[in-house]
Kinemage of the C-alpha trace (Angstrom):
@kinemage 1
@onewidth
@group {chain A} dominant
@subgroup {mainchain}
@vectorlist {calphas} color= white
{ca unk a 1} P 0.000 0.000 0.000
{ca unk a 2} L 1.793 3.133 -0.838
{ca unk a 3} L 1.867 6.466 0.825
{ca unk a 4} L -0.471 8.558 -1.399
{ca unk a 5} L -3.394 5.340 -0.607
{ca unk a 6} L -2.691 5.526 3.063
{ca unk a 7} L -2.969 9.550 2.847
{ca unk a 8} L -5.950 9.794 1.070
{ca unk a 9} L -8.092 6.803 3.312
{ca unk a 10} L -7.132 8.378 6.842
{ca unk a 11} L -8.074 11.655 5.263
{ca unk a 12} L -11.326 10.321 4.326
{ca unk a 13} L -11.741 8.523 7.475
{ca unk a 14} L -11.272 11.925 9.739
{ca unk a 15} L -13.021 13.867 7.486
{ca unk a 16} L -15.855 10.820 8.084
{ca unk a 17} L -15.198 11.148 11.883
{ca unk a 18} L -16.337 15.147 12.417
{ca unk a 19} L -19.290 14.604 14.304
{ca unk a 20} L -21.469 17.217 12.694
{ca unk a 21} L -24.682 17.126 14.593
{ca unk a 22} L -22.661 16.477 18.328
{ca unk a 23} L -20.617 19.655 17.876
{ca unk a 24} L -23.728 21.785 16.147
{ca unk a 25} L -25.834 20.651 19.148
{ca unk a 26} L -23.039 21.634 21.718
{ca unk a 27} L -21.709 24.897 20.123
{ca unk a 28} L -24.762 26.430 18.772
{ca unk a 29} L -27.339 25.331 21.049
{ca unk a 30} L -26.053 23.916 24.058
{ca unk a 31} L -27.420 20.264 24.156
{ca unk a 32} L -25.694 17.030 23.971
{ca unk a 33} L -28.039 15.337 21.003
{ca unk a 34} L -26.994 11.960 22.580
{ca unk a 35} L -28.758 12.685 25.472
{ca unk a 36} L -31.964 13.057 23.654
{ca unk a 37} L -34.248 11.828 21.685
{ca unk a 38} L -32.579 8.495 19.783
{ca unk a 39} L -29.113 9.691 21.081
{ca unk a 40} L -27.889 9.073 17.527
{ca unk a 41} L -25.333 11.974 16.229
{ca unk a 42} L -27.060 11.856 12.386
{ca unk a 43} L -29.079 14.189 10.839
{ca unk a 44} L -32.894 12.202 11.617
{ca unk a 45} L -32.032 12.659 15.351
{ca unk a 46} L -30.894 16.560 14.691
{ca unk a 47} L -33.722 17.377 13.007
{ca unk a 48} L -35.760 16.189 16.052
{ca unk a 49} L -33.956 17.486 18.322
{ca unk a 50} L -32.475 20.465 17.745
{ca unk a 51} L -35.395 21.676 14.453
{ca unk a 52} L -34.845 21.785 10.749
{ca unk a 53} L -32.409 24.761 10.629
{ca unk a 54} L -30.413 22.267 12.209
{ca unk a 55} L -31.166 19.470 10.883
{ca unk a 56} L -30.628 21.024 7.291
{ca unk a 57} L -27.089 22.027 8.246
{ca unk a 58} L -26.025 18.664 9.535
{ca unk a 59} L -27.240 17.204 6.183
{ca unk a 60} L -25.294 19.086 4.587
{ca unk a 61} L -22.620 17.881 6.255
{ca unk a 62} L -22.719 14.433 6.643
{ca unk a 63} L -23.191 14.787 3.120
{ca unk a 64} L -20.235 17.188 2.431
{ca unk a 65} L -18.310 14.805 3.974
{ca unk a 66} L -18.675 12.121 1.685
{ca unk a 67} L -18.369 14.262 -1.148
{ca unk a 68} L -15.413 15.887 -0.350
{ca unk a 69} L -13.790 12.143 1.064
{ca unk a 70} L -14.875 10.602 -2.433
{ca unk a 71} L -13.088 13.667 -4.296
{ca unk a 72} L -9.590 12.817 -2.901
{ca unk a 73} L -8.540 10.872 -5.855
{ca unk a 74} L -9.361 14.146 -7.974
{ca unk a 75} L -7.817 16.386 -5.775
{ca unk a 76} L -4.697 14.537 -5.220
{ca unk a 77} L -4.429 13.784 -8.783
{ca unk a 78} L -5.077 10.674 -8.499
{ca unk a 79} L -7.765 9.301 -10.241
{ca unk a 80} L -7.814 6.428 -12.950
{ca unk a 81} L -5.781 4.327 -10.792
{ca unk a 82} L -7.662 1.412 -9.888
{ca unk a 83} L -7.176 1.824 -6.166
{ca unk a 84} L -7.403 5.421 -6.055
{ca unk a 85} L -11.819 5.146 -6.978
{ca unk a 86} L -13.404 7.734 -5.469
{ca unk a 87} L -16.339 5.119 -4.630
{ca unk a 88} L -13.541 3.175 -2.284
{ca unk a 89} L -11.847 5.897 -0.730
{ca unk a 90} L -15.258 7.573 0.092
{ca unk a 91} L -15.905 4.342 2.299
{ca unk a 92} L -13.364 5.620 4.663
{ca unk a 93} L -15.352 8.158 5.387
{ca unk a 94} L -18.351 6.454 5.988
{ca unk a 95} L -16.275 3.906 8.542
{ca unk a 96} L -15.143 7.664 10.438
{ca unk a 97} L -19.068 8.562 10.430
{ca unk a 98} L -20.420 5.572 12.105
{ca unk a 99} L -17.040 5.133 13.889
{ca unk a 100} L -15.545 8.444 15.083
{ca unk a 101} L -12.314 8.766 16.693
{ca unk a 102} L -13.710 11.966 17.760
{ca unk a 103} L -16.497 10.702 19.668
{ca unk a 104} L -15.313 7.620 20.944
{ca unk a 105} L -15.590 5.480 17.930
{ca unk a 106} L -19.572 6.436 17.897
{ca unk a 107} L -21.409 8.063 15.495
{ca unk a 108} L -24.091 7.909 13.141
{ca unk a 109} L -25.597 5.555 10.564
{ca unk a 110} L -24.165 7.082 7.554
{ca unk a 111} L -26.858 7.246 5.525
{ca unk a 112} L -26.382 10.896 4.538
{ca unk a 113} L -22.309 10.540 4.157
{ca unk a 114} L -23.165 7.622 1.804
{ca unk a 115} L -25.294 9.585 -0.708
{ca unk a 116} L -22.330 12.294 -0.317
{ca unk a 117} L -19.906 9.554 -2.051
{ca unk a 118} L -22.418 9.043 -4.651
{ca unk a 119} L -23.116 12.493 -5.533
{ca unk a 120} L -19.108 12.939 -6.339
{ca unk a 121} L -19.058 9.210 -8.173
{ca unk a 122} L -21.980 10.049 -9.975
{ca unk a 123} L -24.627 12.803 -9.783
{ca unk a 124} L -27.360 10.851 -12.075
{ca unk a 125} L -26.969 7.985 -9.664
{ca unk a 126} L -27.285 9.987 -6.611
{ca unk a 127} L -31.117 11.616 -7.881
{ca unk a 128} L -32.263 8.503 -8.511
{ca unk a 129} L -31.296 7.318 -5.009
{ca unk a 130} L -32.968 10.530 -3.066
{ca unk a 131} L -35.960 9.767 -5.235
{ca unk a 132} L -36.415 6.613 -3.902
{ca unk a 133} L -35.440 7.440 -0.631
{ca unk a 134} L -37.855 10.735 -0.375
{ca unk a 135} L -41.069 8.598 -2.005
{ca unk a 136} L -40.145 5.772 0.174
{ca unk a 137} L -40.054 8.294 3.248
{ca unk a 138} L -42.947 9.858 1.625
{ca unk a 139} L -45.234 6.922 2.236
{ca unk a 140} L -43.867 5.156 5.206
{ca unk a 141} L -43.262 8.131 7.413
{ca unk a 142} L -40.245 6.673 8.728
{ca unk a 143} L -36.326 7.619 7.721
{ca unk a 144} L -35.134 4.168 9.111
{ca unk a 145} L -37.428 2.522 6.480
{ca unk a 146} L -36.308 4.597 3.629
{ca unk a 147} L -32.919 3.861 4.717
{ca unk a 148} L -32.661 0.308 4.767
{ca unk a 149} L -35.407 -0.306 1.850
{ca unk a 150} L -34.237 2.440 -0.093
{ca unk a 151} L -30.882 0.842 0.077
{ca unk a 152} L -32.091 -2.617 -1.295
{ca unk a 153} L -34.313 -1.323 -4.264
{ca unk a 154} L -30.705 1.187 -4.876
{ca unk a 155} L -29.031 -2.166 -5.293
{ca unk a 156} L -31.112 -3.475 -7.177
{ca unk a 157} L -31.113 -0.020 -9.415
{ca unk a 158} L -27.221 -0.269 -9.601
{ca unk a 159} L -26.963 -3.055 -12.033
{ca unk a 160} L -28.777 -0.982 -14.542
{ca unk a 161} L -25.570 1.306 -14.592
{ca unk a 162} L -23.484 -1.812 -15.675
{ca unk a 163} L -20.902 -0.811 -13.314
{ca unk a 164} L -19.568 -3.323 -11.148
{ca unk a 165} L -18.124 -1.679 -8.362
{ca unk a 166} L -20.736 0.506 -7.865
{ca unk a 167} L -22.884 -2.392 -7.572
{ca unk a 168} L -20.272 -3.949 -5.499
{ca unk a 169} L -20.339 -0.757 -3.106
{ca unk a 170} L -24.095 -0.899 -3.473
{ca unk a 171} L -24.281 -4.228 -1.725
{ca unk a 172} L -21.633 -3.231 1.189
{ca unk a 173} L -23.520 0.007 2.239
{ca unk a 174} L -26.621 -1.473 2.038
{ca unk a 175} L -25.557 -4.412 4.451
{ca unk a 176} L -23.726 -1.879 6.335
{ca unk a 177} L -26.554 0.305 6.479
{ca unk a 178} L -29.104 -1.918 7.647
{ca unk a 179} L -26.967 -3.839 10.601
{ca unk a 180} L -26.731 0.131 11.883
{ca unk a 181} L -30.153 -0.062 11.658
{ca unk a 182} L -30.162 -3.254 13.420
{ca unk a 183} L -32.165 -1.515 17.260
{ca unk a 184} L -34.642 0.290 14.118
{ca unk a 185} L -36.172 -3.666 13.458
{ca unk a 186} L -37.522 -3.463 17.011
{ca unk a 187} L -38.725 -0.396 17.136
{ca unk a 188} L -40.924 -0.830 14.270
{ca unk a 189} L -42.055 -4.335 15.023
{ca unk a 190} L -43.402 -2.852 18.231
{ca unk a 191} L -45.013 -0.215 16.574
{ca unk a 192} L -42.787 2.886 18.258
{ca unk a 193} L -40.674 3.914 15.699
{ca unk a 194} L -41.071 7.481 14.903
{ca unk a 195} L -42.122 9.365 12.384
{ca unk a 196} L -41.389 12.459 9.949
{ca unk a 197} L -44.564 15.402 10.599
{ca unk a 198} L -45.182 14.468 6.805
{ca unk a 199} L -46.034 12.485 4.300
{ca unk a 200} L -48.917 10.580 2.237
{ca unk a 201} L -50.349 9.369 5.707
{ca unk a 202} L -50.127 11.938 7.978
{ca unk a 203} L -51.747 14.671 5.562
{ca unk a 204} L -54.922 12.308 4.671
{ca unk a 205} L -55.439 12.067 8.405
{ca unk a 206} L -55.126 15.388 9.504
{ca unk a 207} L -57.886 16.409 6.004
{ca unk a 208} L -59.931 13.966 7.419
């Protein structure tokens, strides 16, 4: 593994690791977001805690993050070499989000830090996955549903881009994804997972 490799992953990874919505929270508004609500770092948990000015930022973000990780090839002129792909060195970056060194090897699901990676791999790509994300969010009312059956159906999507590694990325993040999701499954087996102010539901009850 040469030098430039090793550079450009533990950049992604620390890049990955800034805890966006634990240092907004503290900073800004004085609150620990892990002491409330899900006590998740991520942008679903900021937005509930802490509002949608917030929550918008964070998203931003997480997202940045992964854009910027997955652009290190590029700016290290880099890219074309087969282990310099922005799709692989952006998974640093997810590994710092869920796994930050600067909060104790916690952090967040890295839903939003994935679709950052995407955008910079490719921006077609990354519409078609908010558009199944937002209509599956749309009707379900609930982020951790969008995230982990958004992810399948984006797998399932990839193929049509006859790309192999995306596909092959495809498959990690949405394994990856879901086992973060893994305390999610309970939630909404018991009926208590909770749910976006919005959406198909929630506006034909509140006409009715």
């Amino acid at each position: 593994m040469d030098l430039k490799l090793v550079l450009m992953l533990l950049c992604a990874y620390l890049l990955g690791s800034i805890p966006s919505g634990l240092w907004l929270g503290k900073w800004l508004y004085h609150k620990d977001i892990r002491q409330l609500g899900s006590g998740n770092i991520g942008t679903t948990n900021t937005f509930r805690v802490l509002g949608k000015k917030a929550g918008l930022i964070v998203l931003f973000m997480d997202m940045f993050k992964g854009t910027l990780a997955a652009a290190l090839p590029y700016l290290f002129g880099s890219f074309g070499h087969p282990f310099y792909n922005p799709l692989l060195i952006g998974l640093a970056a997810v590994v710092g989000h869920s796994f930050s060194i600067f909060d104790h090897f916690h952090g967040g699901k890295a839903v939003a830090t994935s679709a950052g990676i995407v955008l910079a791999y490719n921006p077609l790509f990354f519409l078609v996955c908010w558009l199944v994300f937002g209509c599956i969010v749309y009707f379900t009312r609930m982020v951790s549903v969008a995230s982990m059956l958004g992810m399948v159906i984006i797998f399932g999507l990839s193929f049509f881009w006859h790309d192999l590694l995306l596909s092959g990325v495809a498959f990690f993040l949405m394994c990856f994804i879901i086992y973060m999701h893994r305390d999610n499954f309970k939630r909404i087996k018991a009926g208590t997972e909770n749910k976006v102010p919005f959406g198909y539901h929630y506006h034909r009850n509140r006409s009715k």
